[in-house]
N, C-alpha and C positions, 0 to 999 in steps of 0.2 A: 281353878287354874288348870292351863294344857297339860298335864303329867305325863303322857305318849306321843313322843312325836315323832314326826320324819321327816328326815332333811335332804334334798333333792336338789344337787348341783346340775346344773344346766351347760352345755357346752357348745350351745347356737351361737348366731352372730357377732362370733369370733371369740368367745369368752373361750372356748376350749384350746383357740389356737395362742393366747395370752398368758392361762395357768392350766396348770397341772391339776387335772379334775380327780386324779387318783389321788394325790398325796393332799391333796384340798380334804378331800373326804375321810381320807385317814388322820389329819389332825385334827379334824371336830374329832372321831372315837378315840382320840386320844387326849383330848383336851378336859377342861371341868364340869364342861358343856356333858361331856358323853354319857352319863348316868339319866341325862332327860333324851335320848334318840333312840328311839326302838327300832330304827331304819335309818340308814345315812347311802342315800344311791347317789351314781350319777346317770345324768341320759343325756342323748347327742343333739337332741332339742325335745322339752322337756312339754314345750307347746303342743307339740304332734298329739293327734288321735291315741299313740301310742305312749306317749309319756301321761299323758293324762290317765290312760286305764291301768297302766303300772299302779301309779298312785291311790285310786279306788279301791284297787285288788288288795295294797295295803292298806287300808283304811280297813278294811272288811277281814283282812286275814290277821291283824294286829292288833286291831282294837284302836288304830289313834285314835287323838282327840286331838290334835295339831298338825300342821303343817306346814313345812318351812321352806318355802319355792326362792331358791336362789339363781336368778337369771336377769330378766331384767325389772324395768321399773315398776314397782306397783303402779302407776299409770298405764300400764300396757297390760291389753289382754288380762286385764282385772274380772272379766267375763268367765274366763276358761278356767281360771284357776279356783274354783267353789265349788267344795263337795259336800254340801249341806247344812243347814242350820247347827249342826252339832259337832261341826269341824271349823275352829280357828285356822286362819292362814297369814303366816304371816312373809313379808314378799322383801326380800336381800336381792339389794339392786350391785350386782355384780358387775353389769353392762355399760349404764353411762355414768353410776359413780366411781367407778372402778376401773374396767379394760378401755372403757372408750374417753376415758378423760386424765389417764395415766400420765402423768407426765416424770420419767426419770429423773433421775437424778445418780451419776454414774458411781461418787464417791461413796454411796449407799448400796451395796447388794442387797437383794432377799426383796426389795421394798413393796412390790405387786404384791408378792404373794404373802408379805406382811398385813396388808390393806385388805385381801380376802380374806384371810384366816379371820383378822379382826371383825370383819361383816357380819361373817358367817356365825360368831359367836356369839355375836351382839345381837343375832337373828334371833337365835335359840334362847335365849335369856329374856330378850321382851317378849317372847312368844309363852314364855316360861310362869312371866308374870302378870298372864293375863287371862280374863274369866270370860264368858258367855250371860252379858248382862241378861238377868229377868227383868224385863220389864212392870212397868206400871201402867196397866190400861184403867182406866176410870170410867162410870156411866157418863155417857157425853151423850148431848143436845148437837144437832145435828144443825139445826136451824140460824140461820145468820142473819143479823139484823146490821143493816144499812143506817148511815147516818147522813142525813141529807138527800130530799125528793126533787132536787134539779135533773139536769139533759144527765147525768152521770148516774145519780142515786139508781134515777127510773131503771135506764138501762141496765145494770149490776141486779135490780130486783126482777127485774123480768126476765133475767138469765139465770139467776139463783132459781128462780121457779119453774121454767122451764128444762132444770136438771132433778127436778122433784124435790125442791130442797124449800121448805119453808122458810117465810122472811119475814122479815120486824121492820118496817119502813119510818123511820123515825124522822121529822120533818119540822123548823121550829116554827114554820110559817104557818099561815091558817088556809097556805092552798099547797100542792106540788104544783112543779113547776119550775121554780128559780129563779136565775135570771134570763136562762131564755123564752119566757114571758117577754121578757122587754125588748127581744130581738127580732129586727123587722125581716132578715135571714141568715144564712151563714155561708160558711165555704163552701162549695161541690162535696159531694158527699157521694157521687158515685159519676160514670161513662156520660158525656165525653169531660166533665170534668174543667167546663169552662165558662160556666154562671152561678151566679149563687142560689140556694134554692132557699125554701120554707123548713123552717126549723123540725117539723115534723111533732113539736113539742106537746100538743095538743090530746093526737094520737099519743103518743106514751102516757101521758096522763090518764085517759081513760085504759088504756087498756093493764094499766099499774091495778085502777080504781075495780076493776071486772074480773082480774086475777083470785080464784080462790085461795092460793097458795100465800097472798101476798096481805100482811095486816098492817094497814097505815095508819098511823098513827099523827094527829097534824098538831100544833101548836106544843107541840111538845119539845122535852132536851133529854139527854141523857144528865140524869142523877148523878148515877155513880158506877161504875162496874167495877166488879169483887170476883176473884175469885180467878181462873185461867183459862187459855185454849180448851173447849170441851164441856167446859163447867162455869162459866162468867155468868154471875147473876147481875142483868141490869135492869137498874130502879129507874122506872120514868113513870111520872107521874102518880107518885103514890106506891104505884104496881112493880112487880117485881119478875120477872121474863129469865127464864132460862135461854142462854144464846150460846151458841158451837166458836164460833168466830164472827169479825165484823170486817165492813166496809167502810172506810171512811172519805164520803164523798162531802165533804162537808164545805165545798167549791171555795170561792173569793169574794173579798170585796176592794173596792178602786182604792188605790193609794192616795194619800196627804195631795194633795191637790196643791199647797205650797213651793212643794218641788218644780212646779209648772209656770210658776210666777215669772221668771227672766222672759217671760213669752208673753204674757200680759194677760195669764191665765188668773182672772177673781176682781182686776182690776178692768178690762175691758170685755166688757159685755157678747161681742163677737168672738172674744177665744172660746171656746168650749172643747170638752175633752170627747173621747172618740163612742166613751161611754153613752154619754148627753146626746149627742150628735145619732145613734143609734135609736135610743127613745124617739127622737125627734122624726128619724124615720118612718120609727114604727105608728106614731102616731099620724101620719098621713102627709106629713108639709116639712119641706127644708127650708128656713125662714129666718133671717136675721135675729135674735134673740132680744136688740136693742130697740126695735120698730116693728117688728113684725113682718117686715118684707121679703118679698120671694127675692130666691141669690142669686145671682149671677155668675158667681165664681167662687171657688172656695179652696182651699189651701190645706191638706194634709201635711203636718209637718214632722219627719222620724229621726232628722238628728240636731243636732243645734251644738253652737261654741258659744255661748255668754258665760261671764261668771257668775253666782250666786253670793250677793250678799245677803247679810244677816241668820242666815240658814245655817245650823252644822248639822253632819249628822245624819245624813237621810236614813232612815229604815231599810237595811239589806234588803227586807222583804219583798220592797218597792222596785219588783221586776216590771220589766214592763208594759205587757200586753195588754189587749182591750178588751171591749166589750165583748167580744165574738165570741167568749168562753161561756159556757155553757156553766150552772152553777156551780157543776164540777168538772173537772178531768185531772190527768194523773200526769202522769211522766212518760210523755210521748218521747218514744228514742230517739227518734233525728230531731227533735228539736233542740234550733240551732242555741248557742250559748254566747254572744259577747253583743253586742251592740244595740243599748237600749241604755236610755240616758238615767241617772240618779248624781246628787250631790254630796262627795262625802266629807266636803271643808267647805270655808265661808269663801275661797279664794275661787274654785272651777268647777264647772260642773264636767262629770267622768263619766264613762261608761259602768254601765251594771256587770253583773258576772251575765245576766241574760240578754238572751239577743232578744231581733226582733224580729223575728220568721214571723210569729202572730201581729205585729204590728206591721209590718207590709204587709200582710193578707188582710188585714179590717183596713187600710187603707185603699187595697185595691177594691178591694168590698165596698167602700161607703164611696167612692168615687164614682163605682157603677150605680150606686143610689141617686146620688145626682144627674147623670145621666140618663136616669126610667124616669125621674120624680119631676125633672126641672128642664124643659128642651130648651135647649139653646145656651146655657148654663155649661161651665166649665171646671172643671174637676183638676186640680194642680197637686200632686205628691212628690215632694221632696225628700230625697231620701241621700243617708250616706251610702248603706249595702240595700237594696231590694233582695230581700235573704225570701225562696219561695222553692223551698226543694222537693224536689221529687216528682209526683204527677202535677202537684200546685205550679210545676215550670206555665202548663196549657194555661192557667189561670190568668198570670200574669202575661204570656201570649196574645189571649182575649182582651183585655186591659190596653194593650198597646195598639190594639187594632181599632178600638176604639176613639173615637175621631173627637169626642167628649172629654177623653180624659189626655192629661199630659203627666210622661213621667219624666223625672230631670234627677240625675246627683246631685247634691247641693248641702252645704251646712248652714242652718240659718243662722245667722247673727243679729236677727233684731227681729220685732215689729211691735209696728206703731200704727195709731189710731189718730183718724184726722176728727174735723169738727162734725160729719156725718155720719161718724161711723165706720167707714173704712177702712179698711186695715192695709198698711204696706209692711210687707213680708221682705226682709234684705239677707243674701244665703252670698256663700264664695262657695269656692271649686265645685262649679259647676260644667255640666258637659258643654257650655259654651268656651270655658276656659277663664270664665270671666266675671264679678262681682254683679248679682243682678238686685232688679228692686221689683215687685211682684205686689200687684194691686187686690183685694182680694174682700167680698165681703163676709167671709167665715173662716174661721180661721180652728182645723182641729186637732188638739195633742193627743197623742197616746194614753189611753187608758195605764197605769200601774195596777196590774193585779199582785196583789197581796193575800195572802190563803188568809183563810180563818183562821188556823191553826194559830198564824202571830198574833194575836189578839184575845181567841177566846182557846185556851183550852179543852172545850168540846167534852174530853173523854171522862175524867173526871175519875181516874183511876183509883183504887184503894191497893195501894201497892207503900211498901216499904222507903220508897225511893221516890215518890209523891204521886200526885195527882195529873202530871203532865205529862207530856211526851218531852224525854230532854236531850238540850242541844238544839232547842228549835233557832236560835239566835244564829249559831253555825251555819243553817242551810237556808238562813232568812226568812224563816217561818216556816219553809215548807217539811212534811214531815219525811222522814228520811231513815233507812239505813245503810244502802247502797245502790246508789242509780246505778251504775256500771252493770253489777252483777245481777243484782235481785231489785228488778224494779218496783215492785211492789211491798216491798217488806219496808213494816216502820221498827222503831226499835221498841216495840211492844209485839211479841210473838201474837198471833192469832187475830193482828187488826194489820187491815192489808188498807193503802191509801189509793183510791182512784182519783183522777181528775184536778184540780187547781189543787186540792190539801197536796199534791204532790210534785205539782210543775205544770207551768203554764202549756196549754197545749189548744189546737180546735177540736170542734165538736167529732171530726171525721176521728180524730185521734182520742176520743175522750168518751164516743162507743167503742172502739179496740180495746180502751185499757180498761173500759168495764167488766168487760169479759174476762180480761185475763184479773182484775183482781178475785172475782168472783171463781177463778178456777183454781188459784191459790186459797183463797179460805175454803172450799171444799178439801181440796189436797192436802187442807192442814187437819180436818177436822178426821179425814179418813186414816190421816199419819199416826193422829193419838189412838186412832180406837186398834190401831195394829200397835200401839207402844212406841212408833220409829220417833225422830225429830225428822223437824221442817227445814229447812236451808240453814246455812252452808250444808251441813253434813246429812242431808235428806238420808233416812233408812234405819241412824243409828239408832240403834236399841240402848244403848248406855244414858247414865243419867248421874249426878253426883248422889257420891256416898257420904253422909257425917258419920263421924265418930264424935258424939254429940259428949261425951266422958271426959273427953280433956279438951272440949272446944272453950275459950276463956273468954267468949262473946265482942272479939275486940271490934266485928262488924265491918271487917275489912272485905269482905264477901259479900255483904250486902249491898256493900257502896256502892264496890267497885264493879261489880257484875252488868254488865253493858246493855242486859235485856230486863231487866228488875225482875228477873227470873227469882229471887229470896227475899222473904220476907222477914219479919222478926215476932215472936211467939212474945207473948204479955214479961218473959223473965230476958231478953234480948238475947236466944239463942235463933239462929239460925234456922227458917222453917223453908225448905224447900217445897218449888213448886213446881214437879218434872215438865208438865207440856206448856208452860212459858222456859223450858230451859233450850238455850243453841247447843248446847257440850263442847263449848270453846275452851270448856276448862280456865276461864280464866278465874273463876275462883281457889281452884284449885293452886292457881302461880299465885292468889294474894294470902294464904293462907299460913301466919308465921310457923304455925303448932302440926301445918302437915296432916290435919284432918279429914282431909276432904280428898278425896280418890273417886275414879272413873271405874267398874270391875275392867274394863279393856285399855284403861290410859291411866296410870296413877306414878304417884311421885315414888316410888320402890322400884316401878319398872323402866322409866327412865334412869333412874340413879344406879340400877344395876347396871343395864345396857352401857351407862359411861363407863363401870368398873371394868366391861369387857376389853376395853382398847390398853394394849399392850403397848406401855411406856418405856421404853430405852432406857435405862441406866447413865449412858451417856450420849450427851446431844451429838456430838462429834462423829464417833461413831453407826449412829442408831435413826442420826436426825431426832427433831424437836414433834412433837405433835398436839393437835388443834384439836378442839372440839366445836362442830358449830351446828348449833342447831335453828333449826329451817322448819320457817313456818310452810306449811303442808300447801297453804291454799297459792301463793304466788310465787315464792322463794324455791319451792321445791320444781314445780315446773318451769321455770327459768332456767334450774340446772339442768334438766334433764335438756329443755331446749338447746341448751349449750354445746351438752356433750353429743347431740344427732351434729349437730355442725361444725364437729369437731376441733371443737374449743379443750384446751390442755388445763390441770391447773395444781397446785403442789400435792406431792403423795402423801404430804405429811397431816392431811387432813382427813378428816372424818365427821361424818353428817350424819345427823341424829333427827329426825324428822318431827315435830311436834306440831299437835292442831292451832294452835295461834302462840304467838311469842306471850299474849297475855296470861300463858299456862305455863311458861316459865317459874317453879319454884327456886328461887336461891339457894335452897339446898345442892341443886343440881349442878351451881359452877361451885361451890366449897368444895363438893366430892371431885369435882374434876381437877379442881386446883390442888388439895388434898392428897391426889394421886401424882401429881408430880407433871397435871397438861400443863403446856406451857403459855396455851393461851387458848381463849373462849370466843366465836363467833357469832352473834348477835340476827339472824338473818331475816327480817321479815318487809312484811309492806311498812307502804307509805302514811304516815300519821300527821294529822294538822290539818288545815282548812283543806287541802287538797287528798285527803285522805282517801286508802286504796284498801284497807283494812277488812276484811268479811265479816270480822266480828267488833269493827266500829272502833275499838278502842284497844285494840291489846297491844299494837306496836306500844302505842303511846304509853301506854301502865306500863309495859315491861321497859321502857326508857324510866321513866320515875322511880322503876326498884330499883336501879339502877347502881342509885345512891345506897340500898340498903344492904345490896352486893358489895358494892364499896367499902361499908366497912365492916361485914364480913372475909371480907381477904385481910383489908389493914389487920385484924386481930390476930388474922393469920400468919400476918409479917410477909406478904404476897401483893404486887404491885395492883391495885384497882385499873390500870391502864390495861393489865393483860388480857380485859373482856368490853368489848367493841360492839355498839349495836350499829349495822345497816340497813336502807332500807333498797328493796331489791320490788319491781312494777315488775307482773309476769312477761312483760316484753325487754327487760332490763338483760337477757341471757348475755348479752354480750360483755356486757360490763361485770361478770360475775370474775371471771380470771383476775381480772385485775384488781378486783376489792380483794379476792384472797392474796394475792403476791404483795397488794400494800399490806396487808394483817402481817403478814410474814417480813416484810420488810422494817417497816415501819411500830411495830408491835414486839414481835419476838425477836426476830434481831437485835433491836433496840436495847432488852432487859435479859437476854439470854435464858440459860437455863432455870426451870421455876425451881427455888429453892427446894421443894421437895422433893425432887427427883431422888430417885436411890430409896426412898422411905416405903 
């Protein structure tokens, strides 16, 4: 624990011209706090060259082991203020939770510099109660094995090789390859970026097969992998591979082909999907499927209004891009999101959550196939959006210049098959303005790509919490932790997803994300052998602590733990496994018995930090006070966003900063309630299908202890309404005043002073 500290009031942008930096400093040496400050200065900005070497000179003349930087945001100049591995810092935002978001209240004197004091002591007390984790480095395997030898596997293993990094090429098929093998070409893939060229799949193949660094493995699956980041033993085929981390390019296959039906896709022989239509390419001849005849015209179709009968139900999964995917890719960031058809009642058929950037691009694609393969032949795409962003604009450019192909908005609403074969295509709102009928002897729908992932499992985990990647229903197969933030990360630490296992994307975008997963499972493998964690909190040295003596095995930690970071030992106690752990602490918030502590974030150092806030005897007098604690990762830079834009909001609060809401212990609003707060704020991301969360699930958990808070107050004879969960999107800054003035209106007004005030 810090036992020497210094405490360093700052007096910059404008915190000096708001309070009294002398008598500030004199009620910490006067306060409970004082017995832990072997220094308590002020300086006129604490940032300067000059405030910083004051500081060092204490460090070095006093022996600290802490330091207590009172200025502005720990987001700010987080750089400047680190004086070594063996000096704690802990950072009291004076500036935008404080001077710059003050807002009076006149019937109250003292109330600023009630709100510093408070800070300030709540600074020194969590600083108080916090240690310099030792870590746990383990012998790790350095080497990363890939799963799946398509257009993504390849790429990912020849870039793992080319960083000196040995690879395990794990393949189920009996060639590498994929599926673009079956691709006659793909999108531009480089200047000027306005033809389709040659897969290049060939070349990767041999030069996977010619790499020393690289051992392929074909007809093979993954067994089972044991064990975590560092140290995963996986079983294939009999054998048994030490691996550092993995790749999971384990690509797609076409969706239910039924969904396709209102089109006349299974019943007439000329629908064929964009997939088919790709083969067909590749094999040399564009030909009627019914006869064998060369076409004349053919009909790309990307949005459609029929209903679906008979059908419920479709599989989330069933995004819906084409062929043009490579066996794998990842989570291309622009790629677009709505307009891609699936059915999810017997009544209509809806849009998917994914769009269809990749389905106008395999239709501007196979358009141009007819136009090299078939002269004099006609190429027709109908479309609601032509979604093609970015440099793909030239693409679609080239496309329209093309005197072969015609592109038109249009919804289809039918096609039908005469007695030869022909198909007539009928679409509305079209750029005519007007209902058209569209002659056509091919007719082809969008591919649905579907990951592996929804179907097979793949990984075959030996973890506590199964064998699968969970939640894959949530994200329709694909694997997932957070697109937004960490594209790459699934919710198994140390297997990073490229390519379809992660989101439909092209090949141009599915070599980028090979690389970048492949720079991720390095970065993780490099993280353990220093002891840090991997994302959200890249660096931290900290890891949970059991107090395995009074753990009562209720396995609430193991459930609930979002990354199957615990396992369970043969007697069901809790076996931790640090480098699958995020340090979200959210076991630590499911933890009845309070076992389970961080040496740098544990449930003593928060519940102190609450004891610091100085409760009024009476509301009337003194005002009512809040406690709201905020999650670190969005909620907390929301506020800070707030207060640069000088956003106001009641003085009567106080903000307690925690790593995810799901590290919320119960213990922590009894004590506050206990103390006589008069009410509890709730502040984190967004949880549900549209979830914003970095550690996946802790809004959500900490809404379900919800209840267990609940009646921990009832016992208490204390309103369950006085603690409010929010959810706050890092761009939400604006909206944060007014969530606290409704708490305060609507909440503490409501029930008045908590009965234990005065105790």
């Amino acid at each position: 624990m810090a036992e020497k500290l210094g405490v360093y009031i700052c007096g910059g942008c404008e915190i000096a011209k708001s309070l009294d930096l002398a008598g500030l400093a004199e009620h910490v040496g006067k306060s409970k706090v004082a017995p832990l400050c072997k220094v308590i200065k002020t300086n006129p900005v604490l940032c300067s060259p000059e405030g910083v070497a004051e500081i060092e000179a204490d460090i070095k003349a006093e022996g600290l082991d802490g330091v207590v930087v009172c200025a502005c945001s720990p987001r700010s100049k987080w750089d400047i203020f680190r004086f070594g591995d063996a000096i704690q810092v802990e950072r009291v935002n004076l500036r935008e939770q404080c001077v710059w978001s003050f807002e009076d209240d006149p019937k109250v004197p003292g109330l600023l510099k009630g709100m510093a004091e408070d800070y300030v002591r709540m600074g020194v007390t969590r600083l108080s109660k916090s240690a310099i984790p030792v870590p746990e480095i383990p012998e790790t395997s350095k080497t990363i094995m890939v799963l799946g030898g398509g257009f993504t596997g390849l790429t990912a293993a020849l870039n793992a090789a080319a960083m000196n990094r040995d690879v395990l090429l794990v393949e189920k098929a009996e060639k590498l390859g994929g599926k673009a093998l079956n691709m006659y070409k793909t999108f531009p893939l480089s200047a000027p970026f306005d033809k389709a060229v040659d897969t290049g799949i060939e070349k990767l193949v041999s030069a996977v097969e010619s790499n020393p660094k690289i051992k392929v493995l074909l007809n093979a699956t993954l067994e089972s992998l044991e064990g975590a980041p560092g140290i995963y033993k996986a079983a294939i085929g009999g054998a048994q591979y030490d691996v550092g981390a993995v790749i999971l390019a384990t690509g797609w296959v076409p969706g239910d082909g039924k969904y396709l039906e209102p089109l006349g896709y299974g019943t007439m022989k000329n629908v064929i999907t964009s997939s088919q239509f790709e083969e067909m390419a590749k094999n040399g001849k564009i030909v009627r499927p019914s006869d064998g005849k060369p076409v004349t015209s053919v009909a790309f179709v990307l949005d459609m209004d029929l209903p679906m009968k008979g059908v419920s139900d479709a599989p989330g999964a069933a995004c819906e891009p084409p062929a043009e995917l490579p066996e794998q890719a990842a989570p291309a960031e622009g790629a677009a999101k709505e307009d891609t058809f699936v059915y999810e009642n017997t009544e209509s058929a809806k849009h998917l959550a994914y769009s269809s950037e990749i389905s106008s691009l395999v239709a501007l694609k196979q358009a141009g196939y007819v136009a090299e393969k078939v002269p004099g032949a006609v190429a027709m795409v109908l479309y609601d959006h032509m979604m093609v962003p970015g440099i793909n604009e030239k693409y679609y450019k080239a496309a329209q210049d093309n005197s072969s192909i015609m592109l038109s908005k249009a919804t289809v609403t039918g096609v039908t098959e005469s007695g030869d074969g022909t198909l007539s295509v009928t679409a509305k709102d079209t750029l005519l303005g007007e209902n058209v009928e569209i002659m056509a002897d091919l007719v082809v729908l969008p591919t649905a790509v579907v990951p592996v992932t929804a179907h097979d499992p793949t990984m075959n985990f030996v973890y506590r919490q199964g064998p699968h990647f969970p939640d894959l229903k949530l994200f329709d197969g694909f694997v997932d932790s957070n697109y937004i933030c960490f594209p790459y990360e699934t919710r198994r630490t140390g297997v990073y997803a490229a390519g379809c296992a992660h989101q439909p994307m092209t090949m141009a975008n599915a070599r980028d994300d090979a690389a970048g997963a492949v720079l991720k499972a390095v970065q993780c493998i490099e993280s353990i052998n220093r002891g840090v964690a991997v994302h959200p909190r890249s660096g931290d040295l900290s890891f949970p602590v059991f107090n395995f003596v009074r753990c009562t095995q209720c396995k609430r930690c193991t459930e609930e733990c979002p990354f199957g970071a615990l396992d369970d030992d043969e007697k069901g106690t809790p076996k931790p496994n640090p480098t699958r752990c995020r340090r979200c602490g959210t076991c630590m918030g499911a933890c009845p018995e309070r076992v389970i502590k961080f040496d740098s974030y544990n449930v003593d150092q928060i519940g102190s930090t609450i004891k610091e806030v100085k409760v009024p005897d009476d509301i009337v007098a003194g005002g009512p006070r809040v406690i709201v604690l905020v999650c670190e990762n969005d909620a907390y830079p929301a506020l800070d966003m707030a207060a640069f834009r000088g956003k106001k909001w009641s003085p009567y609060v106080r903000f307690i900063p925690v790593r995810c809401l799901g590290s919320v212990n119960a213990i922590w609003v009894a004590d506050a309630m206990s103390k006589g707060i008069d009410g509890v704020m709730l502040l984190g991301c967004k949880y549900g299908d549209d979830y914003q969360c970095h550690f996946v699930k802790g809004s959500e958990l900490c809404s379900r202890r919800k209840e267990n808070i609940a009646e921990s107050l009832q016992r208490l004879g204390v309103e369950a309404e006085r603690v409010e969960q929010y959810e706050v999107a890092i761009d939400d800054y604006d909206k944060i005043p007014d969530l606290i003035e409704k708490f305060m209106n609507e909440v503490v007004a409501k029930f008045g002073p908590n009965p234990f005030k005065g105790y």
